[in-house]
C-alpha positions in Angstrom: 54.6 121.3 -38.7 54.0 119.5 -35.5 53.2 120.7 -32.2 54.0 119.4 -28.6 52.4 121.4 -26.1 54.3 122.1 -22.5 52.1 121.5 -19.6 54.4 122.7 -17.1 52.4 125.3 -15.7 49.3 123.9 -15.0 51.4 122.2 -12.7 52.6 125.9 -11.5 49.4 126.8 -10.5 48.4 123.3 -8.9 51.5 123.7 -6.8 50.6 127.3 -5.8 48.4 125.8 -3.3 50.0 122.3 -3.1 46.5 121.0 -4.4 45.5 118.4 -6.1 44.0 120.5 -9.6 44.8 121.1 -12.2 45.8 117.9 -12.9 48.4 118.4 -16.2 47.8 114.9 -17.0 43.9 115.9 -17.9 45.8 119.5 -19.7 48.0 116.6 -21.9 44.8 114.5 -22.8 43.2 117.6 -23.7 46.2 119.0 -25.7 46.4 115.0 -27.4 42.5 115.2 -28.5 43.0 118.5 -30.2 45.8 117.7 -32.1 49.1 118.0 -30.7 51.4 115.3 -31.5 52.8 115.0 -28.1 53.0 116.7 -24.6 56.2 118.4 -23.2 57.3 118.6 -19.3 60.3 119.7 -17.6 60.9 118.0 -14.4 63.1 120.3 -12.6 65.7 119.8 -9.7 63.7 121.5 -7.2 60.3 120.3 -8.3 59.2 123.8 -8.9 55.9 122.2 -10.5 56.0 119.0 -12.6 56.4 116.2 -9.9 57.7 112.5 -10.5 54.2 111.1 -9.9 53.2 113.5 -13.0 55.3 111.9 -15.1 55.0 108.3 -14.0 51.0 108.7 -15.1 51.9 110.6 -18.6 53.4 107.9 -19.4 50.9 105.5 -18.7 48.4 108.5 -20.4 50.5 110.0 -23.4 49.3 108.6 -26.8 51.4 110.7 -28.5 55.1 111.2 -28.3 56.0 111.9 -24.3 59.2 114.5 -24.3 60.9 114.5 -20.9 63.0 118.0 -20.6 65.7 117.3 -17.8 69.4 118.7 -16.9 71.9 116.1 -17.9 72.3 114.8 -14.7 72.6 111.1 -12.7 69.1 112.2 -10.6 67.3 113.2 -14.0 68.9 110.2 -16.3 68.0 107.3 -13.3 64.5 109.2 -13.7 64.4 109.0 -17.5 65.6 105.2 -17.5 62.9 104.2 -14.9 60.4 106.2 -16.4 60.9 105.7 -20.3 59.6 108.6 -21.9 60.0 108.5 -26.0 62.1 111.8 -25.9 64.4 113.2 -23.8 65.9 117.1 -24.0 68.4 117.6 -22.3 68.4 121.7 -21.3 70.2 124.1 -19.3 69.5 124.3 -15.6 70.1 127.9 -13.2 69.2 128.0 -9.6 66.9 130.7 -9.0 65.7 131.3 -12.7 62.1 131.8 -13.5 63.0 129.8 -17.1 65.0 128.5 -19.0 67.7 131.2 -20.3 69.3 129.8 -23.1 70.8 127.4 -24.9 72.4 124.5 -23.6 76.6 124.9 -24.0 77.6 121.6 -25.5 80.7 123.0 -25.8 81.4 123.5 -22.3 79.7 120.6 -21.1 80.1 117.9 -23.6 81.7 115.3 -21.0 78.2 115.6 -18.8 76.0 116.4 -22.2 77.4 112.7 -23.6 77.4 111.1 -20.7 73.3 111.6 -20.8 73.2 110.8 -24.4 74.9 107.5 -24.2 72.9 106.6 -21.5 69.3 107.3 -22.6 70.3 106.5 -26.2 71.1 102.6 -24.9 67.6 102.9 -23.4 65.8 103.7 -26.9 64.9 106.9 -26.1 65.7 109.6 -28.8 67.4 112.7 -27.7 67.1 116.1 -27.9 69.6 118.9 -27.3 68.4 122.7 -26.2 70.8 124.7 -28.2 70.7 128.4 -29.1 70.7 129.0 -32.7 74.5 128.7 -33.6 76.0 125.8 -36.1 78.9 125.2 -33.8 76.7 124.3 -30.8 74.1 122.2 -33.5 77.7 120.3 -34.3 78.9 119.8 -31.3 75.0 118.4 -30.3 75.3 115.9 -33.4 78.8 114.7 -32.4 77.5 113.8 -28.4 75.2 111.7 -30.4 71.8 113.6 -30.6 68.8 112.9 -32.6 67.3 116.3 -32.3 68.2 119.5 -31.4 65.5 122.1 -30.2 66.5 125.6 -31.6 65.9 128.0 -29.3 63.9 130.7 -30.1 63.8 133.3 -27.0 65.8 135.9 -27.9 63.3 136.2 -31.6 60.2 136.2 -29.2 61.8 139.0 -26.8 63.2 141.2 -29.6 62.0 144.6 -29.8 62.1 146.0 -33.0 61.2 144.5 -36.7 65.1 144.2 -37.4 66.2 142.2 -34.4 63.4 139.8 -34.8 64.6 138.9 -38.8 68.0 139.1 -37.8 67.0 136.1 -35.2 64.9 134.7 -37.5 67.6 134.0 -39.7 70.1 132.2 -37.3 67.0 130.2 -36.7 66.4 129.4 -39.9 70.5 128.8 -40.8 70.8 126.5 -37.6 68.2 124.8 -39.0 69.7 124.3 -42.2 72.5 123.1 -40.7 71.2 120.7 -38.5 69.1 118.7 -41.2 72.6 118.7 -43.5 73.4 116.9 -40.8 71.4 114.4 -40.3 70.1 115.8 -37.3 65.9 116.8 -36.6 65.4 120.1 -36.0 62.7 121.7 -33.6 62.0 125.3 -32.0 60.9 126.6 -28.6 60.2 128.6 -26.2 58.8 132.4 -25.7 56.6 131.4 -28.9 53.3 132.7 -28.3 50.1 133.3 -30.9 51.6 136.8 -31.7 55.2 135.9 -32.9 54.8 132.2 -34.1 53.6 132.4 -37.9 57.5 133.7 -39.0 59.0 130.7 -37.1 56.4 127.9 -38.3 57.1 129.4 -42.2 61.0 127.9 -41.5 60.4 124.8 -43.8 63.4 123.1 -42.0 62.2 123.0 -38.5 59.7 119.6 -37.8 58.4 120.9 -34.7 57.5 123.4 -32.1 57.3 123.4 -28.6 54.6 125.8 -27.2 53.7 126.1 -23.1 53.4 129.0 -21.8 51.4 130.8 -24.1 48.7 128.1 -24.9 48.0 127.3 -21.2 47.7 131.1 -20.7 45.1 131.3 -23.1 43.5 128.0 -21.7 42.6 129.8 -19.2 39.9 131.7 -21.6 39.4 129.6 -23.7 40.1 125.8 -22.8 42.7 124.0 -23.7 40.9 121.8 -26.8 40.3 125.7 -28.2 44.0 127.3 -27.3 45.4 124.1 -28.8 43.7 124.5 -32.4 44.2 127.8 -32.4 47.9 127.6 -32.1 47.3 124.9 -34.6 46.1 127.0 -37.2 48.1 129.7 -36.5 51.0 127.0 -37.5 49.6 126.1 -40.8 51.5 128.6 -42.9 51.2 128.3 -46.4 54.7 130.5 -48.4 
């Protein structure tokens, strides 16, 4: 299974003082040289901490596969199509939220979801949806014309007792399912952290995780060459 490693907050704490370190271009060579198979940022409305600049020289920098998280918006698609990252997900956007909450609704915003899709895909770039783990949202992604769709894996990662975490495990893992029946490539992310990931990276379906938080909190320890192979290894699960 593959790893892309977010970066996003070694931005955050760059931006905490509006300095010029940590650079999360250096965090994304780092991540690249010990493995991962591509680096992950989310370039938000309100540039809470991954700027434009950031990703103008990640893609001059990623060897790897570059995968541009953005809202399905004009602002974010002209950015995307100037830019040309190799991936695009598109994800849900609040104001005020600390992350991500959920799933994007294709449902409820197909016409603005295909809008993005049609877009980006003219532009070669594959695209991934942010979806919760529910086969009518995985359809309605593969009928907008996605390549991917990243299952998201949040409520798992929060859940609080042994039941509740196999219970989400298993839409997971039927999601997935579902989306490679369909032609579509399924991933996983967020909330994953060294704790809960071996049950998720044992789903034989999904092709990728995204990991951010977790890895560039144990950076901080460790390094991020270190926290990247031991996520890594953690990820190698053998049935």
């Amino acid at each position: 299974m593959r790893l892309s490693v977010n970066v996003d907050h070694v931005a955050t704490i760059r931006q905490a003082r509006m300095a010029d370190e940590p650079d999360p271009v250096w965090a994304a060579v780092l991540a690249e040289l010990a493995g991962a198979c591509g680096v992950t940022v989310h370039l938000r409305g309100d540039r809470r901490h991954i700027q434009d600049r950031d990703v103008e020289v990640l893609r001059e920098t990623v060897a790897g596969v570059l995968n541009l998280e953005m809202k399905a918006c004009e602002e974010m698609v002209a950015v995307a199509r100037r830019v040309g990252p190799d991936m695009c997900t598109l994800v849900p956007e609040g104001e005020g939220e600390l992350t991500t909450q959920g799933g994007l609704d294709v449902v409820r915003e197909e016409k603005e979801v295909r809008s993005a899709v049609d877009a980006l895909s003219a532009d070669g770039v594959d695209v991934s949806i942010f979806v919760d783990p529910d086969v009518v949202q995985v359809e309605r992604a593969k009928a907008v014309g996605a390549h991917i769709v990243e299952l998201h894996t949040g409520v798992y990662a929060e859940a609080k007792t042994p039941e509740n975490a196999e219970r989400e495990l298993e839409r997971i893992r039927v999601a997935a399912i579902a989306a490679r029946e369909m032609g579509l490539f399924p991933h996983g992310g967020h909330g994953i952290t060294y704790r809960n990931v071996q049950p998720v990276a044992a789903i034989r379906e999904l092709a990728e995780l995204s990991i951010g938080h977790s890895i560039v909190s144990r950076a901080v320890s460790v390094g991020m060459e270190l926290a990247v192979r031991e996520m890594l290894a953690l990820m190698d699960v053998v049935e």
